[in-house]
ROVO-661674 format. One record per residue (C-alpha): residue number from 1; x negated, y, z; residue in three letters. Coordinates in Angstrom, 3 decimals, always signed. Last residue first. Example, Ala and Ser with C-alpha at 12.3 -4.5 7.8 and 13.67 -1.06 7.14 Angstrom:
REM ROVO-661674
+-----+----------+----------+----------+-----+
:   n :     east :    north :       up : res :
+-----+----------+----------+----------+-----+
:   2 :  -13.670 :   -1.060 :   +7.140 : Ser :
:   1 :  -12.300 :   -4.500 :   +7.800 : Ala :
+-----+----------+----------+----------+-----+
//
This chain:
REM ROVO-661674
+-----+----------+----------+----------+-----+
:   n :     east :    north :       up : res :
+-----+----------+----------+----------+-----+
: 330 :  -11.663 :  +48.132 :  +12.098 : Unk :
: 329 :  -13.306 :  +44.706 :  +12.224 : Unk :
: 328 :  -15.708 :  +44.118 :  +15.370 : Unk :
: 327 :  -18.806 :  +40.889 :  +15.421 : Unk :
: 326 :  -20.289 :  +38.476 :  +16.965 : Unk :
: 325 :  -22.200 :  +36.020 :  +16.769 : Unk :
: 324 :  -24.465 :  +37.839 :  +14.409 : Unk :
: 323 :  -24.659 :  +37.239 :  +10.673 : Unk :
: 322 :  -24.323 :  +34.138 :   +8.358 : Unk :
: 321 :  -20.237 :  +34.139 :   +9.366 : Unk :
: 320 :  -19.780 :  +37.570 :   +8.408 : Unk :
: 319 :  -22.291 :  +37.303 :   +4.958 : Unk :
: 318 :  -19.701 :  +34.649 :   +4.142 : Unk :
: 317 :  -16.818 :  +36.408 :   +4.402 : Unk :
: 316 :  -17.757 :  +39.057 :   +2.717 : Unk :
: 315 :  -19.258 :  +36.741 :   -0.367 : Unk :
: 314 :  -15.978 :  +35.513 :   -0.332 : Unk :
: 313 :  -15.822 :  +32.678 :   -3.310 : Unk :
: 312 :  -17.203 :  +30.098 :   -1.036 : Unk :
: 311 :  -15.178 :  +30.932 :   +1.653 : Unk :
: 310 :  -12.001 :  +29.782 :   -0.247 : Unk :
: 309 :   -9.971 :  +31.890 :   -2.598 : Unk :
: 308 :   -8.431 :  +29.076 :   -4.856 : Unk :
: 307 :   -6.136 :  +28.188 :   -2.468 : Unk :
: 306 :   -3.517 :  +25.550 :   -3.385 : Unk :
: 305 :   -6.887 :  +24.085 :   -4.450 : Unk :
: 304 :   -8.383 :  +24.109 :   -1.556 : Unk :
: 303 :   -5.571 :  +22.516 :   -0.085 : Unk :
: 302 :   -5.170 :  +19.757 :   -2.565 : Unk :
: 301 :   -3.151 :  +19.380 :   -6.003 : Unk :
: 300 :   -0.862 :  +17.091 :   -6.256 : Unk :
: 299 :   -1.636 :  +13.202 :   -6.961 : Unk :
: 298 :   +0.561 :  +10.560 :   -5.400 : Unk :
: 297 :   -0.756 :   +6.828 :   -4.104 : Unk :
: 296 :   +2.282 :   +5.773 :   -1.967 : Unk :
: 295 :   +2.680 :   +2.620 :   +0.325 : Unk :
: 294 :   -0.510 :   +1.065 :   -0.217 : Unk :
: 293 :   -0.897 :   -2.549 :   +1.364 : Unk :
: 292 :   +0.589 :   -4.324 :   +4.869 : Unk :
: 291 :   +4.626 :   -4.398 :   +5.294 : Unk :
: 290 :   +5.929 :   -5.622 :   +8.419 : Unk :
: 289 :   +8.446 :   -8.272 :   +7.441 : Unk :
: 288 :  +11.988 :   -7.689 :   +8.868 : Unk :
: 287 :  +13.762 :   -8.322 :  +11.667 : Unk :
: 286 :  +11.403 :  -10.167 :  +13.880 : Unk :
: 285 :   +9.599 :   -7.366 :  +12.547 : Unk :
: 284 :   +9.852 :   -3.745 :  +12.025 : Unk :
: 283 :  +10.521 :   -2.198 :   +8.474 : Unk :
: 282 :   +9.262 :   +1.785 :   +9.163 : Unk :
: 281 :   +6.798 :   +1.944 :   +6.092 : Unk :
: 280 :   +8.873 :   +0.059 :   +3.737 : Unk :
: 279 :  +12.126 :   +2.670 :   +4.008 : Unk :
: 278 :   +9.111 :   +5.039 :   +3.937 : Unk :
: 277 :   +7.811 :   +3.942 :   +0.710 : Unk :
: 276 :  +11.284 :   +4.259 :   -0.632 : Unk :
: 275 :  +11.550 :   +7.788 :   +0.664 : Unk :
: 274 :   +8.604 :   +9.209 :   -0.868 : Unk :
: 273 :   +9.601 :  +10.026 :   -4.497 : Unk :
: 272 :   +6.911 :  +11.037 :   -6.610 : Unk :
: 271 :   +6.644 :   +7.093 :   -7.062 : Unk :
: 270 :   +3.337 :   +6.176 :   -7.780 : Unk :
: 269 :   +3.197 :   +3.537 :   -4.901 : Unk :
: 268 :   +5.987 :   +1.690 :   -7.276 : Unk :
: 267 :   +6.934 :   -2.116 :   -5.798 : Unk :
: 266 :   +9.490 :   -3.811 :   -7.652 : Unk :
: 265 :  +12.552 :   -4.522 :   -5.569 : Unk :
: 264 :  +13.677 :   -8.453 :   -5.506 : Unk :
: 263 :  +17.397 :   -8.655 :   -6.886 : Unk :
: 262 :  +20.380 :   -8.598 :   -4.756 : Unk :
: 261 :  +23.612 :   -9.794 :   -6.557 : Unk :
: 260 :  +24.986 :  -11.218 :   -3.697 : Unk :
: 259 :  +22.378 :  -13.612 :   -2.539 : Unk :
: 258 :  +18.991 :  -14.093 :   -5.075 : Unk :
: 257 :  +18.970 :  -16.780 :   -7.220 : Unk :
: 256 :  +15.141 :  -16.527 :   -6.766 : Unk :
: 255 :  +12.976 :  -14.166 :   -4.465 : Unk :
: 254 :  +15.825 :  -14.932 :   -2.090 : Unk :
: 253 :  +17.442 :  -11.846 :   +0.011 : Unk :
: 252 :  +16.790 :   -9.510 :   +3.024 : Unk :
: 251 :  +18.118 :   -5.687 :   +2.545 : Unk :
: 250 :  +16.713 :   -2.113 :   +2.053 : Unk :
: 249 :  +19.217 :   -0.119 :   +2.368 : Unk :
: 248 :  +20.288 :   +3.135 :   +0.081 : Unk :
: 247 :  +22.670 :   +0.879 :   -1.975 : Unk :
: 246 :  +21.565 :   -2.554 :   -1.509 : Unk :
: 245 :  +17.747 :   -2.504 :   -2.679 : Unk :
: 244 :  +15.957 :   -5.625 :   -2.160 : Unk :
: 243 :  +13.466 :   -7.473 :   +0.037 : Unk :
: 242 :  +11.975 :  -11.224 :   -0.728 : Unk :
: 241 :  +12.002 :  -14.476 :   +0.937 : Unk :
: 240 :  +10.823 :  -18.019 :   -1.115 : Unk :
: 239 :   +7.115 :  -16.515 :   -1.895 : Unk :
: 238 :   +5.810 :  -20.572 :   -1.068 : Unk :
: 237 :   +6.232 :  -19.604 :   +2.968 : Unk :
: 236 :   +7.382 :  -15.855 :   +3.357 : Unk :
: 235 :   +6.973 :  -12.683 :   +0.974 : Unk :
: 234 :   +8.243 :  -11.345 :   -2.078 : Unk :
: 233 :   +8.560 :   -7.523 :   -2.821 : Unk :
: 232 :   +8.177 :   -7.871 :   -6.752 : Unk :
: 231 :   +5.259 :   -6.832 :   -8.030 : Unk :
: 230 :   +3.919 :   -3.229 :   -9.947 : Unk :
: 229 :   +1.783 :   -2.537 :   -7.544 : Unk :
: 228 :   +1.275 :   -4.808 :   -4.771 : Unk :
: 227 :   +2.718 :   -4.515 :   -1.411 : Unk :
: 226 :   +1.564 :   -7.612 :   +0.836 : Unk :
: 225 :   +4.661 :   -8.935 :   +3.282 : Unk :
: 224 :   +3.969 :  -10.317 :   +6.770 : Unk :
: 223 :   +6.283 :  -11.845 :   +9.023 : Unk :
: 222 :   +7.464 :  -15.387 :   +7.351 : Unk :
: 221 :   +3.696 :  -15.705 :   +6.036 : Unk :
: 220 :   +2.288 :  -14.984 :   +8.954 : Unk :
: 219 :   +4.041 :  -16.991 :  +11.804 : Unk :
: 218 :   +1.946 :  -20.309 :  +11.467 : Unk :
: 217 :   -1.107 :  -19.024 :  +10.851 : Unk :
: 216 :   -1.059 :  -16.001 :  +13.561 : Unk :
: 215 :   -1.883 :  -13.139 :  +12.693 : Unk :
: 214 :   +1.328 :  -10.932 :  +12.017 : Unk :
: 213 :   +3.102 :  -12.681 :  +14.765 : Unk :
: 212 :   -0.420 :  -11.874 :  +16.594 : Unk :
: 211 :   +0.116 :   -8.076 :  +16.561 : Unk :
: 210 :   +0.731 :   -8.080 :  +20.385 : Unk :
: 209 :   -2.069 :  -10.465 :  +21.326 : Unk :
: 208 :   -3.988 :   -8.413 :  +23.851 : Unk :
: 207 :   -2.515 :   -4.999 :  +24.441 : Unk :
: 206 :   -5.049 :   -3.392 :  +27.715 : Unk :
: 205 :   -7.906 :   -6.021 :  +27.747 : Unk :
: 204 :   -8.379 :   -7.107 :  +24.409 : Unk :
: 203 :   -7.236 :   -4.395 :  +22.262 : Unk :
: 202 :   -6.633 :   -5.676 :  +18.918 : Unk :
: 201 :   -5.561 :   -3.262 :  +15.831 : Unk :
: 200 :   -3.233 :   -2.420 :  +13.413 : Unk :
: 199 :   -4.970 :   -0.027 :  +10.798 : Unk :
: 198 :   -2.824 :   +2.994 :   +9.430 : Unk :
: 197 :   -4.776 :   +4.670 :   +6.438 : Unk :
: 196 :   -4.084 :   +8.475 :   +5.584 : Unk :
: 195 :   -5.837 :   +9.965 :   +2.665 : Unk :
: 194 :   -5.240 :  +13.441 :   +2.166 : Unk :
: 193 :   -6.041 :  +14.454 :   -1.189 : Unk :
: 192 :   -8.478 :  +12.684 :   -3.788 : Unk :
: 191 :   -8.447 :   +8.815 :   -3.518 : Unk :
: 190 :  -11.493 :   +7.175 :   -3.874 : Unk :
: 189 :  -11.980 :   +7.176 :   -0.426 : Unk :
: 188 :   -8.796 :   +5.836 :   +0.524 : Unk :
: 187 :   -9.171 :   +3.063 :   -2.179 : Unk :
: 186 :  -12.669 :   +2.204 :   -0.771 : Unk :
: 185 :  -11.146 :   +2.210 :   +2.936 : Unk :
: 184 :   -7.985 :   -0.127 :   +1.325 : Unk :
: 183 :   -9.953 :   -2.839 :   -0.422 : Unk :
: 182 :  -12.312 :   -3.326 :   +3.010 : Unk :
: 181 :   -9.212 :   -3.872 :   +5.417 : Unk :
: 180 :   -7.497 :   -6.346 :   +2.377 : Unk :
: 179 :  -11.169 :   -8.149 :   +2.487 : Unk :
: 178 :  -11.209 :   -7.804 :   +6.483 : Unk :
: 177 :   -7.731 :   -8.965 :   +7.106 : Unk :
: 176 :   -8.520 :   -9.197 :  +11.106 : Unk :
: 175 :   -8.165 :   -5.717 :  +11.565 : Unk :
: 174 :   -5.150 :   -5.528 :   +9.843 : Unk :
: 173 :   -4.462 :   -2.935 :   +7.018 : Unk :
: 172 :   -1.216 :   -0.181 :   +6.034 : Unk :
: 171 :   -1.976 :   +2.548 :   +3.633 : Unk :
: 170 :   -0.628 :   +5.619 :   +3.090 : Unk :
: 169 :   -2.160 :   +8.071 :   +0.197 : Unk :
: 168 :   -0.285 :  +11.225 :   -0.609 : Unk :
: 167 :   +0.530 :  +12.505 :   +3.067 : Unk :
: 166 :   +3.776 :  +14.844 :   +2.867 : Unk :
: 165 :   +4.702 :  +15.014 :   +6.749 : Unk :
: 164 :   +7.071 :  +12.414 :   +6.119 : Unk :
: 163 :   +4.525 :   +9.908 :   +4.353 : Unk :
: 162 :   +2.445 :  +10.652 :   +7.442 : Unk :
: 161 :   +5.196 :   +9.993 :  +10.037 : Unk :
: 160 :   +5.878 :   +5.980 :   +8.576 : Unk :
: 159 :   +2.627 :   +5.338 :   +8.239 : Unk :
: 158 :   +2.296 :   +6.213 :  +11.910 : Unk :
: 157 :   +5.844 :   +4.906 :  +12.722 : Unk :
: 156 :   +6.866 :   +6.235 :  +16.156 : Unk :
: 155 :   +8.637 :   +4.323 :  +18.942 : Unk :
: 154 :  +11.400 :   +4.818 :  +20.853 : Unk :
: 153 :  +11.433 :   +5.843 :  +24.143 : Unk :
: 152 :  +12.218 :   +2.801 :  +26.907 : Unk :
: 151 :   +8.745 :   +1.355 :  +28.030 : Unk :
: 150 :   +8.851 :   -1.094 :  +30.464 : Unk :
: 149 :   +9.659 :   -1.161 :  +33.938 : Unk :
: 148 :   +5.712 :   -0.417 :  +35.138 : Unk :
: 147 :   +6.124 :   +2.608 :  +32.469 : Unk :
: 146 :   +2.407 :   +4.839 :  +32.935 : Unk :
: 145 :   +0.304 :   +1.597 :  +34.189 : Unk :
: 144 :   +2.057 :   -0.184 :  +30.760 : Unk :
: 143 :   +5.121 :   -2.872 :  +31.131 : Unk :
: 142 :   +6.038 :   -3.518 :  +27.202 : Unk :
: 141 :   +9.779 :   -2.855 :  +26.470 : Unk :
: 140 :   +9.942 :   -1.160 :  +23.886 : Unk :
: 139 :   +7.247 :   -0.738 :  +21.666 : Unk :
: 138 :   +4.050 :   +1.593 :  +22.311 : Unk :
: 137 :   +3.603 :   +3.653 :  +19.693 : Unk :
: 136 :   +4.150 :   +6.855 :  +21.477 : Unk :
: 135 :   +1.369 :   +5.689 :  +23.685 : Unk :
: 134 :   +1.795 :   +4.037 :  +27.368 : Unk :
: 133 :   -1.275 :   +4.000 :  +29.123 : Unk :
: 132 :   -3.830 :   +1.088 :  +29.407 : Unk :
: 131 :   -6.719 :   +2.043 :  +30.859 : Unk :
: 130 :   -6.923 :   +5.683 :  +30.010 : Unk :
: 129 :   -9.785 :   +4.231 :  +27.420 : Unk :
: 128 :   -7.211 :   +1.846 :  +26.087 : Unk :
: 127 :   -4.121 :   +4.512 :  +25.176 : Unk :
: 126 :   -1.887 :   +1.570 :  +23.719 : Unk :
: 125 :   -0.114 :   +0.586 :  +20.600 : Unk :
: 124 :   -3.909 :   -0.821 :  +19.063 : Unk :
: 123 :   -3.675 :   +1.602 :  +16.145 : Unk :
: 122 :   -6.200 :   +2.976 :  +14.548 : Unk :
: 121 :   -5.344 :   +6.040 :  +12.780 : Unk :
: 120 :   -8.157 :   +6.250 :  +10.009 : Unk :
: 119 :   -8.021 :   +9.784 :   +8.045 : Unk :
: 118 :   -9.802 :  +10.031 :   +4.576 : Unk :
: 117 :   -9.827 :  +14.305 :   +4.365 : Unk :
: 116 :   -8.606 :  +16.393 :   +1.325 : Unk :
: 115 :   -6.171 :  +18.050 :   +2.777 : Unk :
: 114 :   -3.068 :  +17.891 :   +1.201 : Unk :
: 113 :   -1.593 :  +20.893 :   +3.593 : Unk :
: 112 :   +1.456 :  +18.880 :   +4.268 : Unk :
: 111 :   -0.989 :  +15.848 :   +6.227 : Unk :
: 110 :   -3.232 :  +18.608 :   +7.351 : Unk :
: 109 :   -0.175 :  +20.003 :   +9.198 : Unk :
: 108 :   +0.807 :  +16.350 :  +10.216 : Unk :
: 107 :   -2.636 :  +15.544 :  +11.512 : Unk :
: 106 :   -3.060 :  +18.852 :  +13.244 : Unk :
: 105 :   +0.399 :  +17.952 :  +15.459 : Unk :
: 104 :   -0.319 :  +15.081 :  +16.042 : Unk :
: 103 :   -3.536 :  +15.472 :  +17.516 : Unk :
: 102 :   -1.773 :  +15.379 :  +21.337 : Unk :
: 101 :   +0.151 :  +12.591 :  +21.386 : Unk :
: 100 :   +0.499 :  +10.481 :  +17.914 : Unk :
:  99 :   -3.412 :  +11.115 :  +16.578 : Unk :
:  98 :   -4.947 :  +10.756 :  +20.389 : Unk :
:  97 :   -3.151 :   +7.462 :  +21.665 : Unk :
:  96 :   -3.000 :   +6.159 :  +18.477 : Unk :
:  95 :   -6.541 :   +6.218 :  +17.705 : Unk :
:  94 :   -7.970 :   +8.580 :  +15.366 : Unk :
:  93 :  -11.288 :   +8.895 :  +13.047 : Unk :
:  92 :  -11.210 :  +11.859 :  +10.696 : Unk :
:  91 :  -12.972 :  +11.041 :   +7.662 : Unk :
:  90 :  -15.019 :  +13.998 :   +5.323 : Unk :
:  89 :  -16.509 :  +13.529 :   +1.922 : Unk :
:  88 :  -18.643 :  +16.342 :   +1.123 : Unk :
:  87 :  -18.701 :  +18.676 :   -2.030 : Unk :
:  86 :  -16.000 :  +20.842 :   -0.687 : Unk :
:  85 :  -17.638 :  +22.389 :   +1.829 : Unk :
:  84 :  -15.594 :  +25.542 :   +3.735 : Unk :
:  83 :  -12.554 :  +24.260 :   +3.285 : Unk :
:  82 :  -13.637 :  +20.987 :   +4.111 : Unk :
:  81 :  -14.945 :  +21.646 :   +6.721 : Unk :
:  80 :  -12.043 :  +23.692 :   +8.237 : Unk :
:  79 :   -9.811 :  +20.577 :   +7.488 : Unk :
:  78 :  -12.293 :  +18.291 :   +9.497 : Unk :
:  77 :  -12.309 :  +20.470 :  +12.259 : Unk :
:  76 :   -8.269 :  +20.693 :  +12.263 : Unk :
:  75 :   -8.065 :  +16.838 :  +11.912 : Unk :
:  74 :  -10.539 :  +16.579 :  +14.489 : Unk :
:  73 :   -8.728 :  +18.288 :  +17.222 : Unk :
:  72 :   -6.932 :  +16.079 :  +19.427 : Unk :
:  71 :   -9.347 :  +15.873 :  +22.303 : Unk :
:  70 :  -12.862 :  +17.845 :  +22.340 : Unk :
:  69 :  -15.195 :  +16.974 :  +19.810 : Unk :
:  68 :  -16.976 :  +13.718 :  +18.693 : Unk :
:  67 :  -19.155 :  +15.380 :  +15.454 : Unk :
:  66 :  -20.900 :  +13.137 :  +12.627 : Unk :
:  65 :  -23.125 :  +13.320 :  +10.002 : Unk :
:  64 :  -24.176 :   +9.767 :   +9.070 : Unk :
:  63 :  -25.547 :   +6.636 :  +10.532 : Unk :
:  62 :  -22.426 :   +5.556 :  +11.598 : Unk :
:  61 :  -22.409 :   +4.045 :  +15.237 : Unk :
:  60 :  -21.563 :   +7.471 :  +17.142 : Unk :
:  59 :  -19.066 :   +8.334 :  +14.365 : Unk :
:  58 :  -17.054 :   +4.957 :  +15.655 : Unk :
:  57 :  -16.495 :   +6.473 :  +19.140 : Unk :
:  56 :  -13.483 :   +7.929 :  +18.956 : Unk :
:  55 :  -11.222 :   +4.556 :  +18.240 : Unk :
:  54 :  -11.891 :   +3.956 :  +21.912 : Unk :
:  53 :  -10.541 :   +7.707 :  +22.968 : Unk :
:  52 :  -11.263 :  +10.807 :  +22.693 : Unk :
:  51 :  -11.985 :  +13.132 :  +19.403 : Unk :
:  50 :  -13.280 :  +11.978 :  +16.012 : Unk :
:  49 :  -15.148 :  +13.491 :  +13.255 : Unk :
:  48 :  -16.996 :  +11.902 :  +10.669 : Unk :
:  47 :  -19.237 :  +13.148 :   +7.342 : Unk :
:  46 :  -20.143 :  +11.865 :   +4.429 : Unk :
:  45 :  -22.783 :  +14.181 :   +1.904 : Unk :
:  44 :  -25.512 :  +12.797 :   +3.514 : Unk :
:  43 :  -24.221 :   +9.135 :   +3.278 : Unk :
:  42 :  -24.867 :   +9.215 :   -0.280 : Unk :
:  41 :  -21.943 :   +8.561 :   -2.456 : Unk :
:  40 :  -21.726 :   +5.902 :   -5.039 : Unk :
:  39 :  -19.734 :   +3.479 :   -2.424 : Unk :
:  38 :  -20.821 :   +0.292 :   -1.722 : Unk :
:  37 :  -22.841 :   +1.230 :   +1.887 : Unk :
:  36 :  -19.833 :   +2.662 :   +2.761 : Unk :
:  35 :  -17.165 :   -0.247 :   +2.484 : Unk :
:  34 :  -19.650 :   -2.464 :   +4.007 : Unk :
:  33 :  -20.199 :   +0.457 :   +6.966 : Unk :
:  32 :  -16.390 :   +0.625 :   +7.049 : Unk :
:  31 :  -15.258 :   -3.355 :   +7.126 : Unk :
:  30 :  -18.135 :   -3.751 :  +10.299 : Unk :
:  29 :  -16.980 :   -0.509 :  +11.597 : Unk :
:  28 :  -13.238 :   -2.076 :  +11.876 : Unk :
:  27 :  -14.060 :   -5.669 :  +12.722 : Unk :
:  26 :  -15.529 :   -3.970 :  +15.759 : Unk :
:  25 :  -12.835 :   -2.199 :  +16.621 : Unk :
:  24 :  -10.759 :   -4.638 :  +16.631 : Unk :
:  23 :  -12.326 :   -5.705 :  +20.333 : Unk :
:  22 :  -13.772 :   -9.186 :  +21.031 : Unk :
:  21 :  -16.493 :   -8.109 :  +23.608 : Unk :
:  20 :  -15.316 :   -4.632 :  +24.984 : Unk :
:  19 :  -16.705 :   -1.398 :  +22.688 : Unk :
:  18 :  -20.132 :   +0.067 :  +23.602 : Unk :
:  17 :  -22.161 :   -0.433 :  +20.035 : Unk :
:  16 :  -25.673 :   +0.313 :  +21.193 : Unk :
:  15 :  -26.591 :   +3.546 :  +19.155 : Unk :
:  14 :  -29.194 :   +3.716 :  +16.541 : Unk :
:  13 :  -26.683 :   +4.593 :  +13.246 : Unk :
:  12 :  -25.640 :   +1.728 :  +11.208 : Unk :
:  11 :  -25.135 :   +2.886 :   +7.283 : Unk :
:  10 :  -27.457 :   -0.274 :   +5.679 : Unk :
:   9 :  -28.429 :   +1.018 :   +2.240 : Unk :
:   8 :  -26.271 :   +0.449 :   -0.771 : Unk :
:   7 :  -25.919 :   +4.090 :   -1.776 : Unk :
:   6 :  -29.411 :   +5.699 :   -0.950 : Unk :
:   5 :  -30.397 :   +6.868 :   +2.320 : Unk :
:   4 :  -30.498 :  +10.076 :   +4.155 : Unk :
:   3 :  -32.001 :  +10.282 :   +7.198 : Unk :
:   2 :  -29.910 :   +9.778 :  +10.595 : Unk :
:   1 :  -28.109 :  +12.426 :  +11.937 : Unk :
+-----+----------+----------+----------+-----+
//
């Protein structure tokens, strides 16, 4: 732990940075250090867990509190934490490999729970530190050193799975979008409850290039839609495409003069409601446009608070865990 330092400081720990030349990942702690070092809280009271994986090592390179644990179980740690401290600010760093195999589980019961934890699933649709496995979101088709004839499961959502499990902040960032990647870490952190924000990213070696119909200048605008609250869902060259409601579907039309009586669908991330924000959350391209932005901003109260009783208030509880390692209840 480094020492602590005023809001505004610079929030890089004293470790060499070990990812491959030209990874996401980089783009990523670059956005979350700026992000961090704007905020009004000190970097004492932050903390990061993480588990295996690539994505794992960004609490090595924050100069914060921070804890790499065994596989798949920082969202539990980082609920316990919180439980037990309340004042701090806790993220739970996740690549896809870890937070849709083996963590999933944790990050959809934290996800229910409303824990108040900012969660980054990075998602590069590959396990990169097992050199290139298949993860669940893998799309079909891609040849991986685990499905040499291409991968034939479908694929899971991350965005998609959080608003399910009850998550009241999902977001949806590039790597490469590094204002839109800054706006949503400061809105996840802002926002109290469990804060879940999906970022697409770049592996190099193991994935290289398979989010570049989404970053590419030519494709973008046709593949790419920016929710907005309170705007219509245009998208595409000059805002000429836009999605609408036809019955429960979600349908292509024209932002104007729109085909068959299909008008452009306002965008509401307060909506209580969290199956229109997962109709947006699982849109696929070349299909559709893959949605980037906040999907649902809902308040209800947290885990702590759905239990007021927490260690703090259980002077029993706490003497216990101030006293020996051990101990015997009757």
């Amino acid at each position: 732990m480094s020492e602590a330092r005023p809001a505004g400081a610079n929030y890089s720990s004293d470790q060499e940075v070990g990812w491959c030349p030209g990874c996401g990942d980089l783009a990523i702690l670059a956005q979350l250090k700026k992000a961090l070092a704007n905020m009004a809280i000190p970097m004492e009271q932050q903390v990061f867990l993480s588990g295996t994986g690539c994505a794992a090592r960004m609490p090595q390179y924050i100069g914060a509190y921070g804890l790499q644990g065994l596989h798949a179980t920082a969202p539990a740690a980082a609920t316990g934490l919180k439980w037990l401290r309340p004042d701090l600010t806790v993220w739970v760093v996740l690549g896809d490999g870890e937070g849709m195999g083996p963590g999933a589980h944790h990050l959809l019961q934290a996800c229910r729970r409303n824990t108040d934890v900012k969660v980054l699933l990075i998602n590069n649709e590959t396990r990169g530190l097992s050199r290139g496995q298949e993860s669940a979101t893998t799309r079909k088709g891609t040849q991986t050193t685990t499905s040499p004839l291409g991968v034939s499961d479908p694929i899971w959502k991350p965005a998609a799975l959080a608003l399910a499990a009850g998550a009241t902040f999902v977001a949806r960032t590039l790597d490469v979008e590094v204002d839109h990647l800054s706006q949503m870490l400061s809105r996840a952190a802002a926002h109290k409850g469990l804060a879940f924000v999906e970022i697409l990213q770049n592996c190099k070696v193991f994935n290289d290039l398979v989010f570049d119909s989404l970053t590419g200048q030519a494709s973008r605008p046709d593949n790419l839609l920016y929710l907005e609250q309170g705007k219509p869902l245009v998208f595409g060259r000059h805002g000429r495409k836009a999605l609408g409601w036809k019955g429960n579907q979600l349908m292509l039309t024209k932002a104007q003069n729109s085909e068959e009586g299909i008008a452009p669908a306002i965008h509401d991330e307060a909506c209580e409601n969290a199956l229109t924000a997962q109709a947006l959350a699982l849109l696929e391209n070349p299909e559709f446009p893959e949605c980037l932005g906040v999907f649902r901003a809902w308040s209800r109260p947290t885990h702590g608070e759905n239990h007021p009783d927490t260690p703090a208030t259980l002077p029993a509880l706490q003497e216990l865990l101030a006293g020996p390692d051990s101990w015997t209840i009757d």
